[in-house]
N, C-alpha and C positions, 0 to 999 in steps of 0.2 A: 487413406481412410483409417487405416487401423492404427499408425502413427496418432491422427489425430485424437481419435479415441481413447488411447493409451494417454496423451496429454489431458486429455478434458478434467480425469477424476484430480490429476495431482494441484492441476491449478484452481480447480474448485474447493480444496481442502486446504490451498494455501489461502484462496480467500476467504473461508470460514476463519482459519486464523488469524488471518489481517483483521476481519471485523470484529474478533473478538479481543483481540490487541486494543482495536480502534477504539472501541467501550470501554476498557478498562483505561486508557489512557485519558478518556473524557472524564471520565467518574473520577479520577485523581484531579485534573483539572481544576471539577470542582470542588472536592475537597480543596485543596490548596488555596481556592480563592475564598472559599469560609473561611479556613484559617486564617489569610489574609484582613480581612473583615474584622474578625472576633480579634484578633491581632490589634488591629486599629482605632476600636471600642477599647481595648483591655488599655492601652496605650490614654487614648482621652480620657477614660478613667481616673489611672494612677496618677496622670500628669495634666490637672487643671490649668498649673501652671505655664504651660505652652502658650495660650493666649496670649501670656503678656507678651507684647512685641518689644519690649525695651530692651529685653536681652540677647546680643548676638549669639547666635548660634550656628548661623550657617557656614558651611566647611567643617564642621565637628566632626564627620564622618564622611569618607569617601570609601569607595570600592578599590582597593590598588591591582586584585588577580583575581580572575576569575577560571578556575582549572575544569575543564569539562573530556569525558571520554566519549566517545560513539559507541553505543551497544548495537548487534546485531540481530535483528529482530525477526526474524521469517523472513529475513534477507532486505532486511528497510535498516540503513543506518538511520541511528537515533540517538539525540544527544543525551549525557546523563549530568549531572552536577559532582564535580568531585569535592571543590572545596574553594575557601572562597577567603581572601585577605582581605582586610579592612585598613583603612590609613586614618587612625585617629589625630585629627590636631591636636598641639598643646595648647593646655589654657592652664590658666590659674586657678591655684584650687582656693585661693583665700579673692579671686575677682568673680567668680563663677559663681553660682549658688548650688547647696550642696548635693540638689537633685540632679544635677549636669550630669557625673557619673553613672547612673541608674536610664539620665538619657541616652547616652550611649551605647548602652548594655540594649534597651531598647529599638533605636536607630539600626543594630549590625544587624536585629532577630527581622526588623522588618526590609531589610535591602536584603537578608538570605530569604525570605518568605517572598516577595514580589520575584526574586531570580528563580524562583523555583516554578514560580506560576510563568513568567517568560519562557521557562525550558518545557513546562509540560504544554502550554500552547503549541511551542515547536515541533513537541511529538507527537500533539497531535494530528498539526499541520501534515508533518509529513508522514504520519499513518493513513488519513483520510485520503490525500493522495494515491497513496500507494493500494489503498481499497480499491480506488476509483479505477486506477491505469488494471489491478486486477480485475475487475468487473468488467471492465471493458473487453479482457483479454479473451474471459471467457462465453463474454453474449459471442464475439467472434468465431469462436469454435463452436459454440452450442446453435447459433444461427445464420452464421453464414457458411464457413467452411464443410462444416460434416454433411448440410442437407445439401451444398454443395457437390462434392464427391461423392454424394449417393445419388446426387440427378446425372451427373456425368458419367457413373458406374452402371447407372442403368440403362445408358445412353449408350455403350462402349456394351453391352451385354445383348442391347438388342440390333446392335451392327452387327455383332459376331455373330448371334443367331440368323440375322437374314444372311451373314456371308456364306453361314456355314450352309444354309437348306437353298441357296441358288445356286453354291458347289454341286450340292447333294443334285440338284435338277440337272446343271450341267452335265454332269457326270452320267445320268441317266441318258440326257437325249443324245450323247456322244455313244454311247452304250447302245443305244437304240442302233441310231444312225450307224454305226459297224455292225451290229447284227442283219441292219436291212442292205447294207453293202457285201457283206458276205452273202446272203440267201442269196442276191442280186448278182454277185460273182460267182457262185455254185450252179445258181440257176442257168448260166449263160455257159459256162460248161457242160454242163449237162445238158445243152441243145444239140 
C-alpha cells in the first residue's frame, strides 16, 4: 500500500508531462502543416507556369538521405529530423526553361516541409500513445490497486482484532477454568 502510494504522485506528474509534451507536439503539427499549405499557395503563386504539362519535369528532385535521431522525452523515444539530401537530376540549362532552377530550389523546401510534418505526425503518434499506456497506468493504481489494499488492509485488521479479543477470551476462560480447578483442589483438601 504505501509502495503504491509512493508510485501514484510520480506517475501522475509523468502524465501531466506526457500531455503536456502531447500539446505542444500537436500545436507544432499544426503549424507545420500551415506552413505546408502557405508553402504550397506561395509555390502556385510564383510558378503559374507548372500548369503547362509540356514540360518534363518529373525526377528533377528525389530524396537520396534522410538523417533522423531519437530524443528522449519523459522517457517516450521520439524521432527528430537531423538533415536531409536531395538528388537533383541533370537537365539542360539551354532545354529547360529558365524557371526550372527556382523549381528546384522550391521542390527540396517543399519535400523538407512535408518530411517534417511526417516526423511530427510520428511524435505525435507516439506521445499520444504513451499518454494513453500512462493513463491507463495510473486509473490502475488510483482505482483499482490502492482501494484494493485498503479493502484487504482492512480485512487483515479486522481478523487481527477478532484473533486478538478471542485470544484475549480464551485466555480468560482458561484463567477462569484454573482458578475454579484450584478452589476445587484446595477445596477437596481441605475436607
Amino acid at each position: 500500500m504505501a509502495l503504491f502510494e509512493k508510485v501514484l504522485p510520480s506517475l501522475d506528474l509523468k502524465r501531466m508531462q506526457l500531455t503536456i509534451e502531447s500539446k505542444k507536439a500537436q500545436s507544432r503539427l499544426a503549424d507545420e502543416r500551415m506552413h505546408v499549405e502557405a508553402l504550397e499557395d506561395k509555390i502556385a503563386n510564383q510558378m503559374p507556369m507548372l500548369a503547362n504539362r509540356g514540360i518534363p519535369l518529373k525526377g528533377l528532385v528525389k530524396v537520396k538521405d534522410v538523417k533522423t535521431e531519437e530524443d528522449n522525452v519523459v522517457g517516450v523515444r521520439l524521432v527528430k529530423l537531423v538533415d536531409i539530401e536531395f538528388e537533383v537530376a541533370k537537365y539542360s540549362m539551354l532545354a529547360k526553361p529558365h524557371w526550372v532552377d527556382v523549381l528546384v530550389d522550391r521542390l527540396k523546401e517543399m519535400a523538407r516541409a512535408r518530411l517534417i510534418v511526417q516526423i511530427a505526425k510520428e511524435r505525435v503518434k507516439r506521445l499520444d500513445y504513451a499518454v494513453r499506456r500512462i493513463t491507463q497506468r495510473v486509473n490502475l493504481f488510483e482505482k483499482i490497486l490502492i482501494p484494493t489494499a485498503k479493502k484487504n488492509i482492512k480485512r487483515i485488521q479486522i481478523f487481527l482484532g477478532d484473533a486478538d479479543r478471542s485470544a484475549i477470551v480464551r485466555s480468560k476462560i482458561a484463567k477462569a477454568m484454573r482458578k475454579a480447578k484450584r478452589a476445587a483442589f484446595f477445596a477437596e483438601e481441605g475436607s
